[in-house]
N, C-alpha and C positions, 0 to 999 in steps of 0.2 A: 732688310739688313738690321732693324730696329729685333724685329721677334730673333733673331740672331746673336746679337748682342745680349738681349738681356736672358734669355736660355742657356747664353755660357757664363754668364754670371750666376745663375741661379745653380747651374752644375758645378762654379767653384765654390761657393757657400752650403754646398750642399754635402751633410756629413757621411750619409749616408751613400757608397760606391752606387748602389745598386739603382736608385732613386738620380745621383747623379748622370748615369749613366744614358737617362731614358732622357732628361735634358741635353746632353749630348746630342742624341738623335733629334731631339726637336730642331735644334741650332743648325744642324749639318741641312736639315728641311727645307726650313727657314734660307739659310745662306743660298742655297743650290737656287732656292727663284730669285732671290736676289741677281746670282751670277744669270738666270736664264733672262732678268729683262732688262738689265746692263749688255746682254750681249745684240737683245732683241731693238736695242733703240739705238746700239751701235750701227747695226744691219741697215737701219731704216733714216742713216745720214744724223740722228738727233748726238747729242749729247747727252751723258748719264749722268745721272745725279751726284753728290760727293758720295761715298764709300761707309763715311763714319756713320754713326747711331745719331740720333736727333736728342736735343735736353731730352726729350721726355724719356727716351729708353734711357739716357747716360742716367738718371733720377732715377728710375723703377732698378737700375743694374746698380745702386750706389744702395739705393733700401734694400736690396736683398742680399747685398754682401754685408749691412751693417747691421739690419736685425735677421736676417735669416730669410730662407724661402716663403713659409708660411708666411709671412706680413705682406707679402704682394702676391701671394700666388692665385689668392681669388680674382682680383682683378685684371691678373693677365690671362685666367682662364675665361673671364666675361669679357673680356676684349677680342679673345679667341672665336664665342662662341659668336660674335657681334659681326664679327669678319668673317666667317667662316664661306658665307656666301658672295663674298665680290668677286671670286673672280669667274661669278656663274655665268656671265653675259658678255662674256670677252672673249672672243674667238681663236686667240693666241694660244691663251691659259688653257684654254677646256684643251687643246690640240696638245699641250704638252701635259695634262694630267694634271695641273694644280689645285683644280678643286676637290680633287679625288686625296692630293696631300693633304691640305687643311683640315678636309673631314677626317682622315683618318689618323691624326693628333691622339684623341683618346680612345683609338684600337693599338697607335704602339705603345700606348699606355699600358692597354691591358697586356696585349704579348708579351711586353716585359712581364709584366707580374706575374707570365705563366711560366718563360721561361729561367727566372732569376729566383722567385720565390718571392716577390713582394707582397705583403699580408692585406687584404680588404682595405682597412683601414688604411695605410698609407694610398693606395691605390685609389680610394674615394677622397685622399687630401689633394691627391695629383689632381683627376678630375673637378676639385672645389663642388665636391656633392656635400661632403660632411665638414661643415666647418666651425670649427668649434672657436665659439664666440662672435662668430658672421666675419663681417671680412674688415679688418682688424685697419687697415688703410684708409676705407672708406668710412668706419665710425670717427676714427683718429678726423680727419680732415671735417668733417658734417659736425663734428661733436666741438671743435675748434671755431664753426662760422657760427654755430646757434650761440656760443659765448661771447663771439665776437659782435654780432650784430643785436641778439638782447641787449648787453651792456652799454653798448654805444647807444644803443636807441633811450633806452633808460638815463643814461646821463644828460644826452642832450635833450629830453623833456622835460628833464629837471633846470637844465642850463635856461633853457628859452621861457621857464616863468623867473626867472630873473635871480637865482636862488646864490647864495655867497660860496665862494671856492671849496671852504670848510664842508658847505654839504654837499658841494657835488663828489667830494673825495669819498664822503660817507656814504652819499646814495650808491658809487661806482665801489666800493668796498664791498658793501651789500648784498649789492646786487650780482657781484661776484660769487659770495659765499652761497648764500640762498639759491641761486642758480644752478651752482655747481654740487652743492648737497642734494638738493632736489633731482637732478639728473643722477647723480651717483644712485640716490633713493629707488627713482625709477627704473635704473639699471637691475639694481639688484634683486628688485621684487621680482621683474620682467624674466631674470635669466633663474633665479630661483622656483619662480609659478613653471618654468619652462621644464626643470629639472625634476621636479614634483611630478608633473604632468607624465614625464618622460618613467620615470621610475614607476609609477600605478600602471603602466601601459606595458610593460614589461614586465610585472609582476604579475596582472591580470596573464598573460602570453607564457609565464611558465606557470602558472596554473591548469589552464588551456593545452598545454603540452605535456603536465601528468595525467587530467582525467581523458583528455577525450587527443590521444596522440594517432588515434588514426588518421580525423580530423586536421589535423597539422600537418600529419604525409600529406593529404591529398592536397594542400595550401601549397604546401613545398614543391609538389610536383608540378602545381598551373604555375610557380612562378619560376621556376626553369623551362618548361615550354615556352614560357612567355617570349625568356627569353633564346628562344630558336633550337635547343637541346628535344631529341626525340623522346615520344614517351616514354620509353623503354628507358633510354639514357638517361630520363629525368626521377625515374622510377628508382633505378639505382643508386643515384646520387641521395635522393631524399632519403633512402633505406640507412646507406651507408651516416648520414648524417644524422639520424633519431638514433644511431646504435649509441653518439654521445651527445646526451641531453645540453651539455654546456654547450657544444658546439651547434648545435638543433636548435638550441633558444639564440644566442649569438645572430646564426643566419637570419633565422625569422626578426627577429627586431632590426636588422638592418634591412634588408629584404621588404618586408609587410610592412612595418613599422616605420622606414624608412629613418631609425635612429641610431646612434652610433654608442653602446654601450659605456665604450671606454670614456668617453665626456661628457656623454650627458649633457651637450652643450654649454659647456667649460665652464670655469668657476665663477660664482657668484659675484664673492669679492673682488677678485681681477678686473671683472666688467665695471664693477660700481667703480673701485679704486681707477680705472682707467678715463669712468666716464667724468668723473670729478676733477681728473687732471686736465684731461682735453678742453674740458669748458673752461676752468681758469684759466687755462694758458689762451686763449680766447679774450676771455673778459679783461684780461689785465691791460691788454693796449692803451682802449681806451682812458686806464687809468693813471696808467705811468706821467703822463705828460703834465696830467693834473699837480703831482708829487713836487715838480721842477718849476714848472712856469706859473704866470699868475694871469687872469683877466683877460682880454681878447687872445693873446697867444697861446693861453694854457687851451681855449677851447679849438681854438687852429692845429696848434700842436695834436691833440686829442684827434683833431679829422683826422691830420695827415698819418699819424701812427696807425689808426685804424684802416687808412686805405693801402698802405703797404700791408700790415697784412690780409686786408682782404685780398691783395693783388696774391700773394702767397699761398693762399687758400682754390683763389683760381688756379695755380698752377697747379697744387693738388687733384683738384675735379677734374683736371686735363687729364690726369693720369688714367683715372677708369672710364671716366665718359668717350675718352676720344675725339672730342671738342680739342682745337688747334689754343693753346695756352695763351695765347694774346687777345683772342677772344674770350678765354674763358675767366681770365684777368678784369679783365673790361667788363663784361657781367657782371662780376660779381662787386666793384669797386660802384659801378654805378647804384648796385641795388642796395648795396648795404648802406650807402650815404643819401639813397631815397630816401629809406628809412629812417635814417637820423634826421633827415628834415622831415618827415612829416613829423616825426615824434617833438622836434624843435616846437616847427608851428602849433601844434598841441599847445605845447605847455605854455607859450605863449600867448595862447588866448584862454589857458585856464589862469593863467597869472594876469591877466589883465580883470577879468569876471571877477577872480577873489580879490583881487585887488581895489575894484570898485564899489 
């Protein structure tokens, strides 16, 4: 009922009729085993579970009606692909076909796209093959804890050699910017070196496909065999597609290449500007509290702000990992306030050494 819910969410945010459409069908998938093990536990004297979607799908169906499909669609395709096999060993499920459903997710994928016209490219966004910029959720949330638990750890190493409120604001200031530039830095170079890469490789492939284009039919042709297309059939296809080089370099780089022309693994700037947001908005917990309060509460304050959002954070990783959110809460509170204490006790015994 969860993959139900958030499949009709992502068909109503979704701009596109034809793309919508194919969620539609997942939803109706999804709902039908729902209704089959509601009716199957009715049968068997049990009681059925509540009806409604759990936080986690009402949160995955709330992000993708507020930023769009793409920001959670890789993760519910890796949550897909995570699931895909439960209900191999279940005697019920195999008798009524549902593992045969789940697997075949991304063939009504493709069928739409054969029968509707959806172009490679969206069709590889459905799937989460081609994602440009990685999966935009799971940086968001990872890029939000490295902020969070660097800076906390940093201040309270600083707090536990004994240092004045003035500079813990400044180390937690700091250590915010430095952090956050650094990460945007590393972003940048990362999806740039990535884009470079991408483009020589594609350059080098239409080079490759003016001198030696027979050479490229016959690439074209194993990798439509490959995929289950007869020689003959595959023969033709490759002919028809060297007749236009644009379209004959296009396939081969998605295809061989395994790259997606049109992003080139998205922008640069985007990445770096996103990665320097995520980590501030991170690092700042711990330091608001410092701003307000003064002396043992300002560093109290400072936990407790940092383990609510780390508690937040958990809720986050629930969302791709499929870890149950009270646990994943709980992990992550306990591990990032490890860390503040050992970083404490640190600085507490380097402030006692120079101190002496």
């Amino acid at each position: 009922m969860d993959g139900a819910a958030v499949y009709l969410a992502l068909a109503e945010s979704e701009r596109d009729p034809r793309i919508a459409e194919v969620f539609r069908r997942l939803a109706a998938v999804e709902g039908a085993h729902g209704e089959f093990w509601r009716k199957r536990i009715a049968s068997a004297g049990g009681k059925a579970p509540r009806s409604g979607p759990s936080t986690r799908a009402r949160v995955l169906a709330w992000l993708a009606r507020r930023f769009g499909p793409a920001f959670v669609l890789p993760t519910i395709a890796d949550n897909e692909v995570r699931d895909s096999s439960v209900y191999d060993n279940q005697a019920d499920a195999g008798a009524a076909g549902l593992p045969q459903d789940e697997r075949s997710h991304a063939l009504l994928m493709r069928a739409a796209a054969g029968s509707s016209g959806l172009s490679g490219s969206t069709l590889a966004m459905l799937e989460g093959r081609h994602r440009s910029g990685g999966n935009t959720l799971r940086a968001a949330v990872l890029g939000g804890n490295d902020g969070l638990v660097s800076n906390l750890s940093l201040v309270m190493g600083v707090a536990g050699a004994s240092a004045q409120q003035g500079t813990l604001i400044l180390t937690g200031l700091a250590g915010l910017l430095a952090g956050a530039c650094s990460m945007a830095m590393g972003e940048w170079l990362s999806v740039t070196s990535s884009r470079e890469l991408y483009q020589n490789q594609i350059a080098a492939e239409a080079e490759e496909l003016r001198e030696v284009p027979d050479e490229e039919r016959e690439e074209l042709i194993l990798i439509y065999q490959a995929k289950g297309l007869e020689e003959e059939q595959a023969r033709a296809l490759a002919d028809r597609l060297l007749s236009n080089p644009d379209k004959a370099l296009d396939t081969l780089a998605r295809e061989e290449l395994g790259i997606d022309p049109e992003s080139l693994g998205g922008s640069a700037w985007v990445a770096a500007a996103s990665s320097f947001a995520m980590f501030a908005a991170g690092a700042i917990f711990p330091v608001l509290p410092l701003l307000f309060l003064s002396g043992k509460a300002a560093l109290v304050g400072s936990l407790a702000a940092s383990a609510v959002a780390l508690a937040l954070i958990g809720v986050g990783t629930s969302l791709f990992t499929g870890r149950g959110m009270i646990f994943s809460m709980f992990r992550q509170i306990v591990i990032g306030l490890a860390a503040a204490g050992v970083t404490y006790g640190a600085g507490a015994v380097a402030g006692t050494v120079l101190a002496g």
